[in-house]
C-alpha positions in Angstrom: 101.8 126.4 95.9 102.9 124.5 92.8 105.5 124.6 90.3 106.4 122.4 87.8 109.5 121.6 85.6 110.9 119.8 82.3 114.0 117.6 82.6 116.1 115.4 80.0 117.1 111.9 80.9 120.5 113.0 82.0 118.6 114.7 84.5 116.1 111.9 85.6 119.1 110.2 88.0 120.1 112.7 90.1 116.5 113.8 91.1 115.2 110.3 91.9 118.1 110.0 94.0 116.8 113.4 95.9 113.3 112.2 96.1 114.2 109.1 96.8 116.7 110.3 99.7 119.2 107.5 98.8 121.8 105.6 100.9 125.1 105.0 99.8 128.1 103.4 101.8 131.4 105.7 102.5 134.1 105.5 104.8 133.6 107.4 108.1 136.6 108.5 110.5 137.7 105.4 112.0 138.0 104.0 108.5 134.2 101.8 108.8 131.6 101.5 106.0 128.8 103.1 107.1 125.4 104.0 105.0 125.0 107.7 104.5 122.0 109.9 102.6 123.4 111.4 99.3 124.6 115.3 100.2 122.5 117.8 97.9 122.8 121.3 97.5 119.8 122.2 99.6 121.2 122.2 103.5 117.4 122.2 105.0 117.5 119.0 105.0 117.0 117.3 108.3 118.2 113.7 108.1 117.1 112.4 111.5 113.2 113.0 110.0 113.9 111.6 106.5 112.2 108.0 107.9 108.9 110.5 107.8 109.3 110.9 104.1 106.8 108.6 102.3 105.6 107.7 98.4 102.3 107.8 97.2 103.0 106.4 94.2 102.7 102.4 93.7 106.0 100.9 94.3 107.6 100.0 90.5 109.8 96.9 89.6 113.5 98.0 89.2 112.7 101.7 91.0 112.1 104.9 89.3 114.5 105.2 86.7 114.0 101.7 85.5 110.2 102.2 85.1 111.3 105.8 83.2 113.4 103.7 80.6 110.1 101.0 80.4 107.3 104.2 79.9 109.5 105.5 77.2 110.5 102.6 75.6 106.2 102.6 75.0 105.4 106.1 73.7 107.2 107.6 70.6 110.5 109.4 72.1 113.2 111.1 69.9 116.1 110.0 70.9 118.2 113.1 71.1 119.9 114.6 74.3 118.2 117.7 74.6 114.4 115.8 74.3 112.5 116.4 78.0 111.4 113.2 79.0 110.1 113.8 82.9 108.0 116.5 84.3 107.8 117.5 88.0 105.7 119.0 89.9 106.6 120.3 92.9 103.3 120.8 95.4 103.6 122.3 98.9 101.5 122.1 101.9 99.8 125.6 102.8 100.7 127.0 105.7 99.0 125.4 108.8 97.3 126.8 111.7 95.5 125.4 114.4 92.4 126.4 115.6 90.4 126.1 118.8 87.1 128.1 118.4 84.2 126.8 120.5 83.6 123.3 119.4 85.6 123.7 116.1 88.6 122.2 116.9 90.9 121.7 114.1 92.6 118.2 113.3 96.3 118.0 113.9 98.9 119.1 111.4 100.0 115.5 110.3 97.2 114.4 109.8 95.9 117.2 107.6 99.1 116.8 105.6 98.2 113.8 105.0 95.0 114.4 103.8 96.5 117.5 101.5 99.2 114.9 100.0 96.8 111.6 99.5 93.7 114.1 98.0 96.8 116.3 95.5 98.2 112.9 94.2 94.7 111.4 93.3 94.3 114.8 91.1 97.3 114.8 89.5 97.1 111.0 88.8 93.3 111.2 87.2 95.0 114.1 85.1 98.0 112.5 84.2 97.2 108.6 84.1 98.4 106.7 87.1 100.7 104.6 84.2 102.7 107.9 83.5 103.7 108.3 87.5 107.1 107.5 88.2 106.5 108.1 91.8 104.9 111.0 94.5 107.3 111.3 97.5 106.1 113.3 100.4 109.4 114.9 102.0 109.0 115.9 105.7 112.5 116.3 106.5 112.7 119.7 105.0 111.4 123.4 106.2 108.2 122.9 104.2 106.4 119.5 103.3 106.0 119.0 100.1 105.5 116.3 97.5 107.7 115.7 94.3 104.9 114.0 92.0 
């Protein structure tokens, strides 16, 4: 399953934070700076598998938002508020079952979501130009594994 979505640059922080899974320091009970993900709205996910979460894309200079502001300081933008200047596509791994039939045997789930992932990010790159990626995280920490291209 895929959907995809328009956002405005106002937008384009919040949801490289999310694919991102950032860290930022706060205060804990005893008064300690400890690192912490960001809290989003959606409570599936798991934090103790974030470190599974991965990026396809090639690493940019200055992170995502930085290589945003560089892509659209090269093509023609208007510069008003309500102009969308990201696109993302939201791709989900089909469900996955295992099968055992004779001398099939099918491989194992990570590694077929692996496979699904690298093989959904090399189409959508050819279609899109690999230049116009800001980046492809996989997330595995949530109910479903999915990528954020």
């Amino acid at each position: 399953m895929a959907h995809a979505a328009k956002y405005t640059k106002s937008a384009s922080g919040h949801l490289a934070a999310h694919y991102e899974r950032k860290q930022v320091p706060v205060k804990n009970e005893n008064g300690e700076t400890v690192m912490e993900y960001i809290k989003f709205g959606n409570q599936d996910i798991d934090t103790s598998r974030t470190h599974l979460n991965y990026n396809l894309a090639p690493e940019r200079e200055g992170g995502q938002i930085s290589y945003l502001k560089q892509r659209l300081s090269e093509v023609k933008v208007l510069n008003r508020a309500d102009v969308n200047v990201m696109c993302s596509w939201v791709v989900t791994l089909p469900k996955f079952e295992s099968v055992k039939d004779g001398i099939h045997v099918t491989p194992n789930k990570d590694r077929v979501s692996e496979i699904f992932f690298e093989r959904t990010y090399q189409f959508m790159a050819d279609r899109y130009g690999e230049k116009n990626v800001i980046s492809a995280y996989v997330h595995r920490d949530e109910t479903n594994d999915h990528m954020h291209f």
